[in-house]
C-alpha positions as CSV (number, residue, x, y, z in Angstrom):
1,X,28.5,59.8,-12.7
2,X,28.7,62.9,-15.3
3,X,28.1,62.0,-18.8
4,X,31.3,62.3,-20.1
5,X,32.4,59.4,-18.0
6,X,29.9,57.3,-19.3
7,X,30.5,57.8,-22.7
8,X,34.3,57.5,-22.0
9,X,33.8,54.2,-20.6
10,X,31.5,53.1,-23.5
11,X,33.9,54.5,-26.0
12,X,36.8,51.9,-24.2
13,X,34.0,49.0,-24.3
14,X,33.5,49.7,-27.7
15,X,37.8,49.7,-28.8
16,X,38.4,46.8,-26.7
17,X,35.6,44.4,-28.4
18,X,37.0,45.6,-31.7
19,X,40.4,45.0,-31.0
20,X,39.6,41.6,-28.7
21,X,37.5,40.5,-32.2
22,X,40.8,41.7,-34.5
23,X,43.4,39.5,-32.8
24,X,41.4,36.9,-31.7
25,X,43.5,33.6,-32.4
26,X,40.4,31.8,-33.7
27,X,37.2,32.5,-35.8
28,X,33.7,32.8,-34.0
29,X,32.5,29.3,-34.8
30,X,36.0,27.6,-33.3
31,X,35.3,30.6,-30.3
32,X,31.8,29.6,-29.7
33,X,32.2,26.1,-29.5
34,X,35.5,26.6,-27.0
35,X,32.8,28.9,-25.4
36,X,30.3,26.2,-24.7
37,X,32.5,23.6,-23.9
38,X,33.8,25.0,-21.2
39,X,30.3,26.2,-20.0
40,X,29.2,22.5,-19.9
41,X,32.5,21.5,-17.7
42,X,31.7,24.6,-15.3
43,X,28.1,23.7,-15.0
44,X,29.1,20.2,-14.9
45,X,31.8,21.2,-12.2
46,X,29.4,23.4,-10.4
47,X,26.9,20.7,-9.6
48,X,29.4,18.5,-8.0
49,X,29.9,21.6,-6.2
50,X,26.5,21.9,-5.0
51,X,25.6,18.4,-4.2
52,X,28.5,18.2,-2.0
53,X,27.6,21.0,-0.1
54,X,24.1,19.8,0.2
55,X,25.5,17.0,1.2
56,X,27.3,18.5,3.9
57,X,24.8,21.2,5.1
58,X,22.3,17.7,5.2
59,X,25.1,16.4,7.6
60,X,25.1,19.7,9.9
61,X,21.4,19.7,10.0
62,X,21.3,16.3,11.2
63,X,23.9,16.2,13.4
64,X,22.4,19.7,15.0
65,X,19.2,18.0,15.5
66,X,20.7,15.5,17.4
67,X,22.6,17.7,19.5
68,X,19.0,19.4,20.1
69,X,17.4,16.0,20.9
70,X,20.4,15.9,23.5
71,X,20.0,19.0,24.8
72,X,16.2,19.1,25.1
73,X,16.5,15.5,26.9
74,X,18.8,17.1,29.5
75,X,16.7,20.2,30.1
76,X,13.6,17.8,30.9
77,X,15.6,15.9,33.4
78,X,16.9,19.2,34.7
79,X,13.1,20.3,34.9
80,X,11.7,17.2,36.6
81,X,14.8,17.2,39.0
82,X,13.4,21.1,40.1
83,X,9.9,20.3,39.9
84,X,11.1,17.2,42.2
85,X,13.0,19.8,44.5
86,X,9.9,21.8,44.9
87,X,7.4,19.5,45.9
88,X,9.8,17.9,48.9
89,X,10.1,21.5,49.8
C-alpha cells in the first residue's frame, strides 16, 4: 500500500472520530455506560451461546460414539463369521 494511502485513510479515521464525537447525541459518561451495558448483555448473550453449543457438540460426540460402539460390534461379528469361514475351509 503506497504511503499516501495510508495517510489518506488515517486522515478519514481521524475526521470521522471528530465528527462521530461532535454530534454524538450523548456525553462520554451517558456513552460509556450505554457502552458497557450492552457489553455485559452480549457477553451475557454469548454464553448462552456457547453452552448450548457445548451442549450440542456433547450430544454428537456421544451419540457418535455410540454409533462407533455399533459399528465396531458389527465388524467383530463380521470378523469371527470369516475367521469361522476359514477354519471349515
Amino acid at each position: 500500500m503506497k504511503q499516501s494511502h495510508i495517510y489518506a485513510f488515517l486522515g478519514g479515521v481521524l475526521v470521522g472520530g471528530i465528527i462521530a464525537l461532535l454530534f454524538a447525541p450523548d456525553e462520554g459518561t451517558e456513552t460509556k455506560k450505554k457502552l458497557c451495558r450492552k457489553i455485559e448483555e452480549d457477553n451475557h448473550f454469548t454464553k448462552e451461546q456457547i453452552e448450548h453449543l457445548l451442549n450440542y457438540l456433547k450430544r454428537k460426540v456421544l451419540e457418535g460414539i455410540d454409533g462407533l460402539e455399533e459399528e465396531i460390534a458389527n465388524l467383530e461379528e463380521q470378523l469371527e463369521n470369516i475367521n469361522k469361514n476359514i477354519k471349515n475351509e
